[in-house]
C-alpha positions in Angstrom: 11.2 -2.0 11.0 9.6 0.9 8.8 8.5 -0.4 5.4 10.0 1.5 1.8 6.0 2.6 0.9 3.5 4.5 2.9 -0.3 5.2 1.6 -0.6 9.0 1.6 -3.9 10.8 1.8 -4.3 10.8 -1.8 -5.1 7.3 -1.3 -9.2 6.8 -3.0 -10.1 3.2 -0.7 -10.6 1.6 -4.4 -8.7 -1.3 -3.2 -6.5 -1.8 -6.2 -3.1 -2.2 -4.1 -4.7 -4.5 -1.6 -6.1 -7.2 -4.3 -2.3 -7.0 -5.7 -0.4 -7.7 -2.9 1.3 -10.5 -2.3 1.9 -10.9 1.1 -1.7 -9.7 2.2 -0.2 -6.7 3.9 -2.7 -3.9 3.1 -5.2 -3.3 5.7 -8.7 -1.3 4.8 -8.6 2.6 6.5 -8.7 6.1 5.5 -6.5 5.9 3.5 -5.4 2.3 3.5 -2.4 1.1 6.0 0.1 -1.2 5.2 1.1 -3.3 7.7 4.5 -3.4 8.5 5.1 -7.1 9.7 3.6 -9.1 6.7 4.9 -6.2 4.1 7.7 -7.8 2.0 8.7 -4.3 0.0 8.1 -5.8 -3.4 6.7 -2.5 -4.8 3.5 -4.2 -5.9 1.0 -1.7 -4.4 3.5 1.3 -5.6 3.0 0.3 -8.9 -0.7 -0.4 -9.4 -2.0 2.6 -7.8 -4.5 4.6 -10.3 -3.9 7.6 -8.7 -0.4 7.4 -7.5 -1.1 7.2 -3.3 1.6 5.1 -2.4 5.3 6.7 -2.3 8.8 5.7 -1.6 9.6 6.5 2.4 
């Protein structure tokens, strides 16, 4: 089942989002990936991101 965020190319790797979450569901890449078994849609990683990566799908 697709997850409500995905990490666009804006993403910077600073690893805010993946400290935050919750459910441990955001992997390292280029950009970042979260994964959509352990993601839990809280919004968590939407709204800490400095430079505004993640987005509503």
């Amino acid at each position: 089942m697709p997850v409500a965020y995905v990490i666009t190319e804006e993403c910077v790797a600073c690893g805010t989002c993946a400290e935050e979450c919750p459910a441990e569901a955001i992997e390292e890449g280029e950009p970042y990936v979260i994964n959509e078994e352990k993601c839990t849609e809280c919004g968590s990683c939407f709204e800490v991101c400095p430079v505004e990566a993640i987005v509503e799908k």
